[in-house]
Every structure is written in structure tokens, then in C-alpha cells.
N, C-alpha and C positions, 0 to 999 in steps of 0.2 A: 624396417621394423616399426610400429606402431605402437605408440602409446596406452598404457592400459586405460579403461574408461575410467571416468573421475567419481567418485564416492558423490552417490546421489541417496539425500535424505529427507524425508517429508516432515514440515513443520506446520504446527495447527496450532488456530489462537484457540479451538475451543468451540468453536461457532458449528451449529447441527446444520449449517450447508453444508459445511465439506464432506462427511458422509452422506448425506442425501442425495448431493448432486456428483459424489463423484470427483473431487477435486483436493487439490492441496491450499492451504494459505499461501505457504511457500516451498519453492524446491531449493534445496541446497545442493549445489552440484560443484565439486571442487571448490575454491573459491569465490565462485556465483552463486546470490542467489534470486530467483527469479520470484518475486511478491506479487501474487492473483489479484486481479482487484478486488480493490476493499470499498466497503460502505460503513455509512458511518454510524453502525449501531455500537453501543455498550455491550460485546459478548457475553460478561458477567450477570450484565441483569435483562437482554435482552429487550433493549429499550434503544429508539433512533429520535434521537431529538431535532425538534421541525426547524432552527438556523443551521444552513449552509455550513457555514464558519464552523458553528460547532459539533457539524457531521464531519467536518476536515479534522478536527483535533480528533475528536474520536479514531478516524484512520491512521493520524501518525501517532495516536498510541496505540493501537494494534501492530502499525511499522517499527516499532520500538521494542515492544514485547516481542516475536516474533524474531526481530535483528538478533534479538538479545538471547533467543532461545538457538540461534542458530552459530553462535558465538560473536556479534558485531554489534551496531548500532545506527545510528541516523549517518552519521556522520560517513558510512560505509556508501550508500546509496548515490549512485550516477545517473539513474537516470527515471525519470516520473511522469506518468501519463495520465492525466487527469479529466474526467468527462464530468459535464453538466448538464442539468435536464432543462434549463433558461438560462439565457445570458446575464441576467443580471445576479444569477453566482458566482459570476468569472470574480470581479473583482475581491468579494467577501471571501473565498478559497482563495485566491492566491493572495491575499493580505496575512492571512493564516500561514501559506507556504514561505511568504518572506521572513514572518517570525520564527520558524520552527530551521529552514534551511538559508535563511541567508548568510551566513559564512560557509554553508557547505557547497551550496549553489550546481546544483545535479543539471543534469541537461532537462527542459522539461517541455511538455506540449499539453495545449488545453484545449478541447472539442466541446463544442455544443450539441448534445442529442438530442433527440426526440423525447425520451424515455428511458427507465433505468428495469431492473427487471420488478422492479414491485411502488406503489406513488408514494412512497414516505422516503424513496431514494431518492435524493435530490444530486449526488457528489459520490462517484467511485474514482478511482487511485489506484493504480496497479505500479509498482518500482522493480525496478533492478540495483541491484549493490553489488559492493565487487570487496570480499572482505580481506582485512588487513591492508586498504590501500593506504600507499604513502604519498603526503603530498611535499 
């Protein structure tokens, strides 16, 4: 016998991609939930500010909001994928993710691309969390 499937719920910061393109912020599915990446605009005022670092903060408060809508928090998140459009973001993003997760400490991977889908994207971040974990 097989297990019933796990309660899947769609979570939105708010942001007029996710209807246009079709997409979730996040899925909550059982105790997972799977975070779309994010850039790093102000959903509220729909405004992306041109530091690096402070396109990162802007995503983990999107991951925040978002955690928080889905019943968790930062502190829930295992694991973080982080792309930049120039290497000389690497550092300034992850000096941001040391502050925000360094006791949490998710598994995390950092790429350099080419391009983001629009040039004022410098930094997206997609996470997975796993909620009510215990450490």
C-alpha cells in the first residue's frame, strides 16, 4: 500500500511574475518546501537596488516572508543555490549569506553566469527548507 500524496500548497511573495510567467514563489509540499529563485527586487515597491549584497538581503527577506507564510523560517532551510552574473559578486553575496545563515549553515553552491533574465539581476537564490527541523 502506498502512501497518500503529501498536501501541496502554492506560496507568493506578491511579485506579478508569478502570474505572468506561470510559477510559484514557493511550493509547500508535506514538510518541504521548495523556493523558486528569487532576485533581488523590493516586491512592495517594485524597485531592485544596483549592490549585489543588497539584492541578497532583499532575497532572504523574500525567504523570510515566504518561510514564514508557509509556517517556518530561515532557520528551516538546507539547502541554497546561488547564481551571479560576475564574479566579483561571489564575495559581497556570500558575506551577506554568512551573516543571515551562519549558525544555520544550509548546504550551499555558488555559480557564475552569463546573465540573469533581465540586467538590473545581478544575484538569484533558489532554497529548499525542510520544516520543523530538529537539530
Amino acid at each position: 500500500m502506498t502512501a497518500p500524496p503529501a498536501e501541496r500548497r502554492l506560496v507568493s511573495s506578491g511579485s506579478p511574475f508569478e502570474q505572468t510567467f506561470g510559477y510559484s514563489r514557493a511550493v509547500v509540499s508535506g514538510d518541504e518546501v521548495h523556493i523558486a529563485g528569487t532576485t533581488g527586487y523590493d516586491y512592495a515597491a517594485m524597485t531592485m537596488p544596483e549592490d549585489p549584497a543588497e539584492q541578497t538581503r532583499n532575497i532572504y527577506a523574500t525567504f523570510a516572508a515566504v518561510l514564514k507564510d508557509a509556517g517556518g523560517s530561515l532557520a528551516d532551510i538546507v539547502r541554497l543555490r546561488t547564481y551571479v552574473t560576475d564574479l566579483g559578486y561571489c564575495e559581497p553575496t556570500l558575506k551577506v549569506q554568512g551573516e543571515v545563515f551562519g549558525a544555520i549553515r544550509p548546504a550551499g553552491t555558488i555559480v557564475v553566469v552569463s546573465a540573469l533574465l533581465r540586467p538590473e539581476m545581478k544575484v538569484e537564490i533558489e532554497a529548499d527548507a525542510r520544516l520543523n527541523r530538529r537539530e
